[in-house]
N, CA, C and O of each residue as an XYZ file, in Angstrom:
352
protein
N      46.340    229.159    -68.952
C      47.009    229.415    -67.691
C      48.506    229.532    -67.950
O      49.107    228.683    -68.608
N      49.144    230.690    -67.375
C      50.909    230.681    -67.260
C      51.499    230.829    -65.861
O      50.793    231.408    -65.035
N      52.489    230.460    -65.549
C      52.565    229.708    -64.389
C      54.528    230.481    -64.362
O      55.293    230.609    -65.318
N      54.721    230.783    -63.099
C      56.327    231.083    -63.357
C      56.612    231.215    -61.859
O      56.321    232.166    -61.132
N      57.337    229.897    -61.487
C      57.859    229.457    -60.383
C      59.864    230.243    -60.443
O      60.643    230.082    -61.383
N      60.119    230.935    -59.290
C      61.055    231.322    -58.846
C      61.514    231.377    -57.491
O      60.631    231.611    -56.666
N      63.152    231.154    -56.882
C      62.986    231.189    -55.446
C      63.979    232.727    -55.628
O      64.842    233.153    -56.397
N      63.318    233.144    -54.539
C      64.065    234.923    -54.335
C      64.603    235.128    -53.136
O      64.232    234.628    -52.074
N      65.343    235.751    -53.287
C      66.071    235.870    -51.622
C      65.626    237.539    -51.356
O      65.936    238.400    -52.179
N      64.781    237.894    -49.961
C      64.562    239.071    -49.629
C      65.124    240.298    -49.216
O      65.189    240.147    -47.996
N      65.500    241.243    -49.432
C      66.838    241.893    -48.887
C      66.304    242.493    -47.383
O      65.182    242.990    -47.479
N      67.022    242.557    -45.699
C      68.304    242.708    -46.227
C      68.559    241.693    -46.975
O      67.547    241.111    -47.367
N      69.987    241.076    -47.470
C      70.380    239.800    -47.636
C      70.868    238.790    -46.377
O      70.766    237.570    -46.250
N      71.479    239.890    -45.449
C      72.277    238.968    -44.387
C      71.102    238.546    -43.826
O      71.585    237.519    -43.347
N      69.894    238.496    -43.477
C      68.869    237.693    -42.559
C      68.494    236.574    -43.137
O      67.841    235.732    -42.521
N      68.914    236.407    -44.569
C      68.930    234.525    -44.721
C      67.456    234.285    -45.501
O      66.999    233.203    -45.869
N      66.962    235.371    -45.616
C      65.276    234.988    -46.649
C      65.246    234.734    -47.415
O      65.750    235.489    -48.246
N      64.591    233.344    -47.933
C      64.572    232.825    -49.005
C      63.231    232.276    -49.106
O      62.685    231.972    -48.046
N      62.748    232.136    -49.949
C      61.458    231.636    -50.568
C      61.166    231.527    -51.881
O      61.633    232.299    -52.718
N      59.922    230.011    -52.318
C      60.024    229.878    -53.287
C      58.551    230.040    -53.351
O      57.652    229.643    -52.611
N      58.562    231.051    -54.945
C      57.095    231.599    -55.081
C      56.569    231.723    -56.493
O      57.121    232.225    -57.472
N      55.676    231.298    -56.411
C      54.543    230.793    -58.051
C      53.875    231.962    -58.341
O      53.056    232.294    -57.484
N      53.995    232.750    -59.391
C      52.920    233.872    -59.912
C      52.129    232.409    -61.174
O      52.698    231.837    -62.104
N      50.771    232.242    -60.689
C      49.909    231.876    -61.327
C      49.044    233.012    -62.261
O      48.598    234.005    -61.686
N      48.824    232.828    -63.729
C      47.772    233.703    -64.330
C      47.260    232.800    -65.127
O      47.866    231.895    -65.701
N      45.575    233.171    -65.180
C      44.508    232.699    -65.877
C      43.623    233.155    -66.016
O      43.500    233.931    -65.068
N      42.682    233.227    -66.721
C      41.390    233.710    -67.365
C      40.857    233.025    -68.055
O      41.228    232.242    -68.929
N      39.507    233.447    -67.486
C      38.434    232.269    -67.999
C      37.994    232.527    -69.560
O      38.190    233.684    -69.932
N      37.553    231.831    -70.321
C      37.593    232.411    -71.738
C      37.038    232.779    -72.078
O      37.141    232.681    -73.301
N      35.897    233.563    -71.642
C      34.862    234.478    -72.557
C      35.085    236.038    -71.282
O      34.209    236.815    -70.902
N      36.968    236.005    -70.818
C      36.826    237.187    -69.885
C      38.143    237.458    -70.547
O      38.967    236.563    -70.737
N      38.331    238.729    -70.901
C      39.541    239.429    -71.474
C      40.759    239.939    -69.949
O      41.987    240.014    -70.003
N      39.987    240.166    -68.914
C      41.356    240.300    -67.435
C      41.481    238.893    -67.394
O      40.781    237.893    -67.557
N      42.972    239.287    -67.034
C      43.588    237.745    -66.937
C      43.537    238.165    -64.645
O      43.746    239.251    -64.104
N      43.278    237.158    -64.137
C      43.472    236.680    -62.549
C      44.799    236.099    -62.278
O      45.102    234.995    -62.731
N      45.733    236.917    -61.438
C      46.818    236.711    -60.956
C      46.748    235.985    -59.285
O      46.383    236.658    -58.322
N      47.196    234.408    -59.157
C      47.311    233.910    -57.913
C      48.576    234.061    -57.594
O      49.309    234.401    -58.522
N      49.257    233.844    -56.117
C      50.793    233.907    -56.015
C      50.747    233.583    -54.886
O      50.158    234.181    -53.986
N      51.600    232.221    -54.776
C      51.910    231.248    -53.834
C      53.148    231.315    -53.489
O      53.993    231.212    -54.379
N      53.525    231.488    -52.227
C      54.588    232.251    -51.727
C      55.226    231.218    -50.248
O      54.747    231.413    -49.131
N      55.962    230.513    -50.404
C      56.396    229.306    -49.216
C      58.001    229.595    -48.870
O      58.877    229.642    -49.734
N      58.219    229.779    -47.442
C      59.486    230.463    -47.174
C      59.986    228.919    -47.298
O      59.339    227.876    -47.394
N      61.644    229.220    -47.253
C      62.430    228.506    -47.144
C      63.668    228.211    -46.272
O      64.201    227.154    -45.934
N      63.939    229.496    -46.027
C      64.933    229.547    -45.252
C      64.663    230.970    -44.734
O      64.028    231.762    -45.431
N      65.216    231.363    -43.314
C      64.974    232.155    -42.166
C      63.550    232.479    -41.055
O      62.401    232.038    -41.074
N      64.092    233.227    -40.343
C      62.780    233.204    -39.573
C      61.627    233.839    -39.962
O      61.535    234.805    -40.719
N      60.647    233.166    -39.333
C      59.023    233.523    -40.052
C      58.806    234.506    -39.724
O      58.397    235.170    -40.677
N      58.849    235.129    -38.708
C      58.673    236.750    -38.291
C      59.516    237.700    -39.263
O      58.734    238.581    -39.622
N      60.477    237.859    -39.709
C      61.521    238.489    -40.402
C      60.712    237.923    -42.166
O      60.555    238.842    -42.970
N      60.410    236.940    -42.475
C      60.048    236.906    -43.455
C      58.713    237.556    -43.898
O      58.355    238.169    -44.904
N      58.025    237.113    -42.555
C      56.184    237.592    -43.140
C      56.387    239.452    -43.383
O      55.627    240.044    -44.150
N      57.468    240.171    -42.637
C      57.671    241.504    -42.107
C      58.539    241.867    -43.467
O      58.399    243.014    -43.889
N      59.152    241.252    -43.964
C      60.089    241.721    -45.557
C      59.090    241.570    -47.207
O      59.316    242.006    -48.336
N      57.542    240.438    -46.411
C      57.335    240.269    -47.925
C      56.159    241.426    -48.160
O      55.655    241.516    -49.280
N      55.831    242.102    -47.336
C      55.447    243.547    -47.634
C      55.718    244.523    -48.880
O      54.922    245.072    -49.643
N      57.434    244.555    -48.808
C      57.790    245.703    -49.698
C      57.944    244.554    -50.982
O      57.816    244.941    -52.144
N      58.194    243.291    -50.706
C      58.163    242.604    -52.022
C      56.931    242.360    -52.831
O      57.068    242.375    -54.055
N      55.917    242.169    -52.397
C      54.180    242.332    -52.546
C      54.154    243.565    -53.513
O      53.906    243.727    -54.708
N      54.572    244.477    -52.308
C      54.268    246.322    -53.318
C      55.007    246.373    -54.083
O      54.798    247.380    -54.760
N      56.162    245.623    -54.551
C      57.235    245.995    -55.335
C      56.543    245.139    -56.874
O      56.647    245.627    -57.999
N      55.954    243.994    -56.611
C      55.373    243.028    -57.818
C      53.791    243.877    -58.202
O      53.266    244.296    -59.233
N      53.576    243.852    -57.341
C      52.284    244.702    -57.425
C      52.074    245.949    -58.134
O      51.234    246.295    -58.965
N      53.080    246.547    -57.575
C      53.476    248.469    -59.185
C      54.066    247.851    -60.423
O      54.105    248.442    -61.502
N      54.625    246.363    -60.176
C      54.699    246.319    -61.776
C      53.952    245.670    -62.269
O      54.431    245.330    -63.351
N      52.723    245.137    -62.091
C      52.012    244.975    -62.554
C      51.123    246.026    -63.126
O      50.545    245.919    -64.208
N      51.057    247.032    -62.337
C      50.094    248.003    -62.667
C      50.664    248.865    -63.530
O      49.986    249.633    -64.213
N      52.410    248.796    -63.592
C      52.485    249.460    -64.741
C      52.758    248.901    -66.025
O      53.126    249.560    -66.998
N      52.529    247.418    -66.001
C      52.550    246.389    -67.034
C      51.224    246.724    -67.846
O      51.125    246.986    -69.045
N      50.377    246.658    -67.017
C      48.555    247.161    -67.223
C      48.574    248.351    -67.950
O      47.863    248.299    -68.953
N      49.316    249.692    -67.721
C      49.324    250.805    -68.255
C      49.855    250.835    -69.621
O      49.379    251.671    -70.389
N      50.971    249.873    -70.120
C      51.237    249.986    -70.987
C      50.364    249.370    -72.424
O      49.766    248.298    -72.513
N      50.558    250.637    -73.664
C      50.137    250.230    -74.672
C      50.375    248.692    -74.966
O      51.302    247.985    -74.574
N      48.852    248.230    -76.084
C      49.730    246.579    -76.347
C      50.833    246.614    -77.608
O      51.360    245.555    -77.949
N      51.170    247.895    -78.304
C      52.416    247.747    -78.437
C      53.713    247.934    -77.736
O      54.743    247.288    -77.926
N      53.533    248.842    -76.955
C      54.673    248.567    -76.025
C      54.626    247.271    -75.161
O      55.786    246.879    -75.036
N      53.885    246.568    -74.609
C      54.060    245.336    -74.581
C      53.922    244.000    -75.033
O      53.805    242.912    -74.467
N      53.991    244.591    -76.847
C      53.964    243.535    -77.656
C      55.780    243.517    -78.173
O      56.294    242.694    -78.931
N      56.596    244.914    -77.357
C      57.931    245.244    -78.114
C      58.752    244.370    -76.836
O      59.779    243.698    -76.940
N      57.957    244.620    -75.669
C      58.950    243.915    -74.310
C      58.865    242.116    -74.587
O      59.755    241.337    -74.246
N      57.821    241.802    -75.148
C      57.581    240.335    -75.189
C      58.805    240.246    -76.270
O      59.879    239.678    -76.072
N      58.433    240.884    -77.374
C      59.847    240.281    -78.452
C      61.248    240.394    -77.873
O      61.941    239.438    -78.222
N      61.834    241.206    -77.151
C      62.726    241.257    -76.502
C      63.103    240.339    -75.659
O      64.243    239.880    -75.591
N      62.101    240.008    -74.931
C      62.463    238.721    -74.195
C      62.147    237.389    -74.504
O      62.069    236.473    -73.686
N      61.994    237.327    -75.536
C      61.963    236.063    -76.621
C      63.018    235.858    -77.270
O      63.366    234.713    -77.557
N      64.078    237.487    -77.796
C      64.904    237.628    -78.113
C      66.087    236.768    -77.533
O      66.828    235.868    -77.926
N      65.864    237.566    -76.307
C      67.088    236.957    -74.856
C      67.068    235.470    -74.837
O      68.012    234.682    -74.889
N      66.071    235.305    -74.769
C      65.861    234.027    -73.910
C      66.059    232.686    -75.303
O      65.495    231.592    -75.318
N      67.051    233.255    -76.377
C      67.263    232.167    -77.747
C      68.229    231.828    -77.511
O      68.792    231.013    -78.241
């Protein structure tokens, strides 16, 4: 299981959205797709304005996933070293 907790602020910016949200991944071990959960708890602004902004943020995580999926596993064996790189 990998687990990557972040809080994001929704744009616009001036309406004050903030939330803190868990992309959970796991797979069971005799299954090669990994299962993506994502726990998503506002924090700050109103709930109407938030549930109505996390739409384009949904579709926005969602195409990159799918184009995470598209890529060769060397091309995303070159993005992992890179950000192993960064992150020394």
């Amino acid at each position: 299981m990998k687990k990557l907790e972040l809080e994001t602020r929704l744009a616009p910016y001036e309406r004050g959205v903030i939330q803190a949200v868990q992309l959970i991944m796991s797979r069971r071990r005799d299954e090669k797709r990994w299962t993506m959960r994502i726990h998503i708890r506002r924090i700050a602004g109103m709930r109407e304005t938030w549930i109505r902004l996390n739409r384009p943020f949904l579709t926005h995580l969602r195409r990159q996933m799918l184009i995470w999926r598209s890529l060769s596993p060397s091309e995303r064996e070159s993005y992992m070293r890179k950000e192993k790189t960064r992150g020394d």
